[in-house]
N, C-alpha and C positions, 0 to 999 in steps of 0.2 A: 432788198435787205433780207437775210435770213436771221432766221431767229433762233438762237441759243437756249438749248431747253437745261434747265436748274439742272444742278447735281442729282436731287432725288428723283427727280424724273427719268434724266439716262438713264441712274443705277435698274429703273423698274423698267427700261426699255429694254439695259443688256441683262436682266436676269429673265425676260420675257424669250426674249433671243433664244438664250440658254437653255433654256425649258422646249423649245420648240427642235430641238434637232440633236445628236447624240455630239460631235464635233463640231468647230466653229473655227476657223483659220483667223488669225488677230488681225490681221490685214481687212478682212470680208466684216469682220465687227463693225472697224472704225468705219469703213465707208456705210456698213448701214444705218451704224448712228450717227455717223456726219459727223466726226470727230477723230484727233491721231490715235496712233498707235499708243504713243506715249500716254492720254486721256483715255483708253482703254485699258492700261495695266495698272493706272491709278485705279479706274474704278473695281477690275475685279479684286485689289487688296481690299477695295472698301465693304466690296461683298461677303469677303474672306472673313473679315473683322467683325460681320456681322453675322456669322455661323453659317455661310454656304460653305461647301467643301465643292470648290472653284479647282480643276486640275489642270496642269499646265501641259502641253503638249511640243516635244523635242521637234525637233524638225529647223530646216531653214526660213522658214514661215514663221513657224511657231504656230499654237491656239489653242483654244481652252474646252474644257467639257467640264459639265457640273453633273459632279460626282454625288455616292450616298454619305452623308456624315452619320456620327455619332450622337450629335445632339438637333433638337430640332430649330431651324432656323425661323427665323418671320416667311409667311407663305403669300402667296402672288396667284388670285384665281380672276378668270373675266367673270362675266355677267352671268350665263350659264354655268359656269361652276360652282360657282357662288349659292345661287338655287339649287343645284343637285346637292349639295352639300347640307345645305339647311333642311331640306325632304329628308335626306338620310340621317340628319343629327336626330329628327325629330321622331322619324322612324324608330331607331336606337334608343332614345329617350323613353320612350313608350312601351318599346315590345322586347328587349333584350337585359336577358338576367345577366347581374353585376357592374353595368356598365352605364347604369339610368342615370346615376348625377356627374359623372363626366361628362355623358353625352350632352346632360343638358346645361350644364355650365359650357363646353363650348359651344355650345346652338347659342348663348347668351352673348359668347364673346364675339360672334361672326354677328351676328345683329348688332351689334354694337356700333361694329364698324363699316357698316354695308349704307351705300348712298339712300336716299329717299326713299329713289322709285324699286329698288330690287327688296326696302324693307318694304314698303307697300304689297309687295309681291307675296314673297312669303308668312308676312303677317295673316294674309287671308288662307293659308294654307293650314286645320288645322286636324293634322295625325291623331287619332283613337288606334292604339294595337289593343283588341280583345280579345286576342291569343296570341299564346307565346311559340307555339309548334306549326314551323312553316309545314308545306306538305308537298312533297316531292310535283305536284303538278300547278306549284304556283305560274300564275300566271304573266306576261310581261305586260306591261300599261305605258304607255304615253306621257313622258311628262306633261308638253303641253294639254294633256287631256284634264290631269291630273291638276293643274295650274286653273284651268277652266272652269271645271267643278268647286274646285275650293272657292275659287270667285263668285259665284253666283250662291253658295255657301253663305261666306262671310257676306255680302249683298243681300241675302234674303230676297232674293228673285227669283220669281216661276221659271221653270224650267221645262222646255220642251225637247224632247230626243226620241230617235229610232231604237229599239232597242231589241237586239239579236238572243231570240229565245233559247232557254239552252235543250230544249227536247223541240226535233227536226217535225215531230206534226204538228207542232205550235208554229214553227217557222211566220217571219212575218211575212207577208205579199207585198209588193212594191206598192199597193196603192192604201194601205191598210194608215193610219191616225196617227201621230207621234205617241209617243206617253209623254203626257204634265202633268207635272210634280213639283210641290213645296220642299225644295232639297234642306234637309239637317244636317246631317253628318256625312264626314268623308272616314271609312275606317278600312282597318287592314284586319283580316280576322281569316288565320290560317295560311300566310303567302298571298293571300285575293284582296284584292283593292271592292270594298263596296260603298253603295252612297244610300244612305238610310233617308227615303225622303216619304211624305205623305200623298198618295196616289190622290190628285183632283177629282178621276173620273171614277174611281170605284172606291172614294170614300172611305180609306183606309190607311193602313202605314206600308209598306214595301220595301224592299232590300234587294239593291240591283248589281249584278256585275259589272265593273266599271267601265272592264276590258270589249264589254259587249253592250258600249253606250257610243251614240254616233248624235251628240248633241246639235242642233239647229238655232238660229239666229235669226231675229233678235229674241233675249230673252224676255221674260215677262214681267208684269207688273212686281211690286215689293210688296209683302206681306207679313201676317203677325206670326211667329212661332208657336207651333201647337204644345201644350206638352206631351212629350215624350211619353206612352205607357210605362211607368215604374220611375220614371224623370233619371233612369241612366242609361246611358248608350250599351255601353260594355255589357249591363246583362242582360238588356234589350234582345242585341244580336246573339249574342250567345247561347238565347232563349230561342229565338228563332232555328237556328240552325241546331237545336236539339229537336225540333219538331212543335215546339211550342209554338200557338197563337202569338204570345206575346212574353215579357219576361218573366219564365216558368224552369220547368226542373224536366227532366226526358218524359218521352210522355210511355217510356216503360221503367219502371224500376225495383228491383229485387235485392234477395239478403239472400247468402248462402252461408254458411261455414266451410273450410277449405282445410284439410291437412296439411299446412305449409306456416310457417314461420309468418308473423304479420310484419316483420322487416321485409323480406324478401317477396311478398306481394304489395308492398305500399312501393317499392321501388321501380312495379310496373303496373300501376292506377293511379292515373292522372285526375280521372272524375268520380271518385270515388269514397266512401270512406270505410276505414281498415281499424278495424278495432281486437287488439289481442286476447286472447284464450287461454293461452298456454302456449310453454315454448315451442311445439309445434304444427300449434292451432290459429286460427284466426276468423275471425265474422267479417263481410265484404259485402256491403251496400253499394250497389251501383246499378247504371241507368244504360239502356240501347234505343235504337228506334225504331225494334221492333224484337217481342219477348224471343221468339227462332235465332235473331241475331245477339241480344244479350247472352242467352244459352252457349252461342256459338263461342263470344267473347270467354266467357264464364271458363269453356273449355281448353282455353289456351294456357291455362296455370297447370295444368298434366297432373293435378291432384287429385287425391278424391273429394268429392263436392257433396254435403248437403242440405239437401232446397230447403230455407225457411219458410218462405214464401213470396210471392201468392201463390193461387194455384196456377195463374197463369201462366208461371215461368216454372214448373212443375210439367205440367202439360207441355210444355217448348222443348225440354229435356227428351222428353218421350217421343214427340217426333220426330227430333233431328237422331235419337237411339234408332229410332224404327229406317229412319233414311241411312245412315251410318254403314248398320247392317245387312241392307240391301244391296249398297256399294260394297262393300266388303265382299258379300256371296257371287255377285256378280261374274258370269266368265269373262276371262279374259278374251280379250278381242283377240282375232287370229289376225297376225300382221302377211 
């Protein structure tokens, strides 16, 4: 006896069809849905009616391809698209200016209607963007890595993994200890996937590349959540990757005055603050991670600059002059 699958069902059989291949011969339809010719041209009206833009194809054959419409139809994802989808609503939701309550009304609407086990899934997934400015050397990461992490996340279970150093004389040796760690957070901060977790063995917090995490099994006991220094992720890490212990402010920062319009340098100071003078004056407090390199930053605005202070960044001025000028006098190399 074979069995007759419901109208709704075909229709998500032949719109699955349809998606999978650019032309579709009407004849090649019914036989893969096990149905005529005639029950395949009923259904793609039904798909018509239903906002696919279904296109007919001339021929003695005949057959169809699904074309781009005007308006958005009802959408049709498996299991994995399903998750990459709600990674990325979530992603958007987080880290992308103007588009946050879209994205997260539809991450609402896809949850909604996603089976059990795929909400199970990405429920335990949960995105921090603590910056907004990807950086040309973002890195790629592994969904299923990323699924893995969050799981032991949302678990609150020790975690043990290899972890690939980013300076080659740290390099690990094949015989050398996993790192175990009480994972917190899973965040994205600058294009980089990190996992903000608390180091077991050196009694401290850490911030790992995720890209350069090769996790082990089984994971480890569950435990209690520490608090967080400052009890927020976002300027936690932000704190760190300014050079900070913990959530702090650069660990160099200076005041200049600058001959330029305080519109026209707040349009290129992101971590800074721009306070007006005159109309073409301005005072510019801002931070580097290290006074030579703030200096250098500093120099990029092609004004004239004067040091408020400290003297430290006084003195940074006057080295990279003294180096400047060296380069400058320099002969030219003979080619």
């Amino acid at each position: 006896m074979r069995v007759v699958p419901t109208t709704s069902a075909r229709l998500l059989s032949l719109l699955s069809l349809l998606q999978a291949r650019r032309d579709w011969p009407g004849a090649l339809l019914a036989e893969r849905l096990r149905v005529s010719p005639r029950t395949v041209r009923r259904d793609v009206d039904r798909l018509r009616e239903l906002g696919y833009p279904i296109e007919s194809a001339k021929g003695p054959d005949g057959g169809y391809r699904l074309g781009a419409g005007s308006a958005l139809p009802p959408l049709l994802f498996d299991d994995e698209q399903a998750v990459a989808l709600t990674v990325a609503l979530q992603t958007a939701a987080t880290g992308v200016t103007g588009i946050e309550e879209a994205a997260a009304r539809a991450l609402t609407t896809v949850r909604q209607v996603m089976p059990a086990r795929l909400r199970h899934r990405v429920d335990a997934l949960r995105v921090i963007a603590v910056e907004r400015t990807a950086t040309p050397a973002a890195s790629r990461v592994d969904a299923g890595l990323l699924m893995t992490l969050s799981a032991v996340v949302h678990a609150r279970e020790e975690l043990r993994f290899d972890y690939e150093s980013v300076s080659t004389s740290a390099a690990r040796t094949p015989d050398a200890p996993p790192r175990r760690v009480q994972p917190h957070h899973l965040v994205t901060w600058g294009g980089r996937w990190y996992l903000v977790a608390w180091d077991l063995d050196r009694a401290d917090w850490r911030t790992f590349r995720v890209d350069r995490i090769s996790p082990r099994t089984p994971t480890g006991p569950r435990f209690t959540p520490r608090e967080l220094p400052g009890g927020d992720v976002a300027a936690y890490v932000t704190g760190r990757f300014k050079g900070a212990t913990g959530p702090g402010d650069w660990p160099c920062r200076g005041e200049v005055t600058l001959d330029l319009p305080a519109r026209t340098v707040s349009a290129w100071t992101r971590d800074g603050i721009v306070e007006e003078l005159g109309p073409d004056r301005c005072r510019l407090v801002l931070g580097g991670w290290s006074w030579a390199g703030l200096a250098a930053v500093l120099g990029r605005y092609d004004a004239d600059i004067e040091v408020v202070g400290p003297p430290e960044l006084r003195a940074a001025f006057a080295h990279l002059a003294r180096r400047y000028a060296a380069a400058a006098e320099s002969p030219h190399p003979a080619r």
